[in-house]
C-alpha positions as CSV (number, residue, x, y, z in Angstrom):
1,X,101.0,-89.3,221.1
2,X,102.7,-89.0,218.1
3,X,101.1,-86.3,215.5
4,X,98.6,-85.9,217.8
5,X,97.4,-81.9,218.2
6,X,97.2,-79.9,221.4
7,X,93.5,-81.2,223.1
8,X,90.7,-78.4,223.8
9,X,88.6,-78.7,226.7
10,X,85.3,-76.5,227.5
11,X,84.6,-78.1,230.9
12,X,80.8,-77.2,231.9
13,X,79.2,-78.0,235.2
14,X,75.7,-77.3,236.7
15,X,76.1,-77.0,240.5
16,X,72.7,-77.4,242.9
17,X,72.0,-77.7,246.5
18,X,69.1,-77.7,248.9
19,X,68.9,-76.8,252.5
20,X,66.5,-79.1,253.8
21,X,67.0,-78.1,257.3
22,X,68.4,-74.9,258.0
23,X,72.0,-75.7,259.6
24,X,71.2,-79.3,259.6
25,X,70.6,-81.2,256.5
26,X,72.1,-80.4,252.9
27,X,71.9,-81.9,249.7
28,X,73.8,-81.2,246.5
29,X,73.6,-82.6,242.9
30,X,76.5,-81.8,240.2
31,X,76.5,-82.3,236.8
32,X,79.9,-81.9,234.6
33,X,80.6,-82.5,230.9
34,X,83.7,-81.8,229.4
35,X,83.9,-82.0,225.7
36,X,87.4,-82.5,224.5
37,X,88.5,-82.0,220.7
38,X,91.9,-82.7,219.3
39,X,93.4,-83.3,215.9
40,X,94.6,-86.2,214.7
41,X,96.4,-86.9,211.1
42,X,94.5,-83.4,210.3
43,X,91.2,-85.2,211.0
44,X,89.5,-84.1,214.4
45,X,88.4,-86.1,217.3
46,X,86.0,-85.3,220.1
47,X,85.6,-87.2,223.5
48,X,82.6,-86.3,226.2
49,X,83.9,-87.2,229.2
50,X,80.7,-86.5,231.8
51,X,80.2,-86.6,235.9
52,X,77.1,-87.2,237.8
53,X,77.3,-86.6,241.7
54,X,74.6,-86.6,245.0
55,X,75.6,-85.6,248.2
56,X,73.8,-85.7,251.7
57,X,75.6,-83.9,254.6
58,X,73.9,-83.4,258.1
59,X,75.6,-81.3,261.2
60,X,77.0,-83.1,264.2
61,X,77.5,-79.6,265.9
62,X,78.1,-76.4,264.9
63,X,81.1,-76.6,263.1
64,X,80.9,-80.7,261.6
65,X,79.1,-81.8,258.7
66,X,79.1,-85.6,258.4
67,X,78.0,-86.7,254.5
68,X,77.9,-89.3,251.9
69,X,78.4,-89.2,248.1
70,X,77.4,-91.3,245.3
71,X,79.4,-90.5,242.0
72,X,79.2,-91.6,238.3
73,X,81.8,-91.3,235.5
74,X,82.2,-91.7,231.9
75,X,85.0,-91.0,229.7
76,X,82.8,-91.0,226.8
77,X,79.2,-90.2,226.6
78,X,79.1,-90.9,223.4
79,X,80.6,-94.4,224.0
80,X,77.6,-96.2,225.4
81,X,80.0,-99.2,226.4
82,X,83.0,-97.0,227.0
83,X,85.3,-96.9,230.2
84,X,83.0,-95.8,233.3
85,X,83.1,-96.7,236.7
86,X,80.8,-95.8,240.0
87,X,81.7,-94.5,243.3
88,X,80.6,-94.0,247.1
89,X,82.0,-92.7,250.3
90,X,81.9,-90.7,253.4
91,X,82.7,-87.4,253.5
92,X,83.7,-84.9,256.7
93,X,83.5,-81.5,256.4
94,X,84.9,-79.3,259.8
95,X,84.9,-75.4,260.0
96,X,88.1,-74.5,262.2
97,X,87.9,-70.9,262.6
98,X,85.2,-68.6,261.0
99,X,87.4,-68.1,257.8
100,X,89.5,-71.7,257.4
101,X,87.7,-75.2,256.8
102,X,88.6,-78.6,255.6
103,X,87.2,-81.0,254.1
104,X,88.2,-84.8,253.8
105,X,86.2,-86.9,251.7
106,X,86.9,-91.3,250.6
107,X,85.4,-92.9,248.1
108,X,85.8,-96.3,246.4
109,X,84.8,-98.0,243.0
110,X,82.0,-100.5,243.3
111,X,80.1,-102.5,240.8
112,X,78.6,-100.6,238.6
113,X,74.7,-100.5,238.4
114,X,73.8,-101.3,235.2
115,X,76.9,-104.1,234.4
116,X,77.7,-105.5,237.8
117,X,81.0,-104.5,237.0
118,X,84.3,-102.4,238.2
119,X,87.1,-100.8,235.9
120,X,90.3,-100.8,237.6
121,X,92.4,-100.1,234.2
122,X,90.9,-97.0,233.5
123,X,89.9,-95.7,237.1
124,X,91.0,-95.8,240.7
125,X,89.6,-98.2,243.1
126,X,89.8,-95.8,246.1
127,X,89.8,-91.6,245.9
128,X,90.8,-89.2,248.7
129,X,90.6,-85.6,248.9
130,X,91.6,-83.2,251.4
131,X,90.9,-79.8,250.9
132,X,91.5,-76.6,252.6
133,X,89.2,-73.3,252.2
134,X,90.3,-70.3,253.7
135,X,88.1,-67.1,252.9
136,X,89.1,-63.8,253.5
């Protein structure tokens, strides 16, 4: 944007999870604010865009995890009627040797709790990811 300043972003996240059953059931909760400043005209700006995720995984073997997660996102916090949308989907975790794994995980935007509503302009309707972890 035009006489816009370079943004700054301090992303922090809280990260939890809970073995309910030990190499069975897991659950995770994660938390993420990222407050964003930027100058505009010489005035500054600050957005608080925030993320609010549960997850439940459970083992179909030794090395598959079969799961579901249920996100929330807001670009703004401190827009109580700004651009937000809700998500769920499966996700499949499979360990392929002891030091590579993948993950694949599909979500899609649903009506929103609290409005009934989706928004398509300012977020997808569906998400993939595929990740791969190697540890050495």
């Amino acid at each position: 944007t035009p006489g816009q300043g370079q943004p700054y972003t301090l992303p922090v996240s809280l990260l939890a999870d809970h073995v309910f059953i030990r190499n069975q059931l897991y659950a995770a909760v994660n938390v993420t604010v990222a407050p964003t400043f930027s100058s505009v005209a010489g005035l500054w700006q600050s957005t608080q865009p925030f993320e609010l995720s549960a997850a439940l995984a459970g083992a179909l073997g030794d090395r598959i995890f079969l799961g579901g997660e249920v996100r929330w996102a807001a670009q703004d916090l401190t827009a109580p009627f700004g651009d937000r949308a809700f998500y769920i989907g499966p996700s499949l975790y499979v360990k392929l040797q002891e030091n590579l794994t993948v993950k694949a995980a599909w979500s899609a935007q649903v009506p929103e709790l609290f409005t009934g509503r989706m928004n398509l302009a300012s977020y997808e309707r569906h998400q993939l990811l595929l990740q791969f972890a190697y540890g050495f």
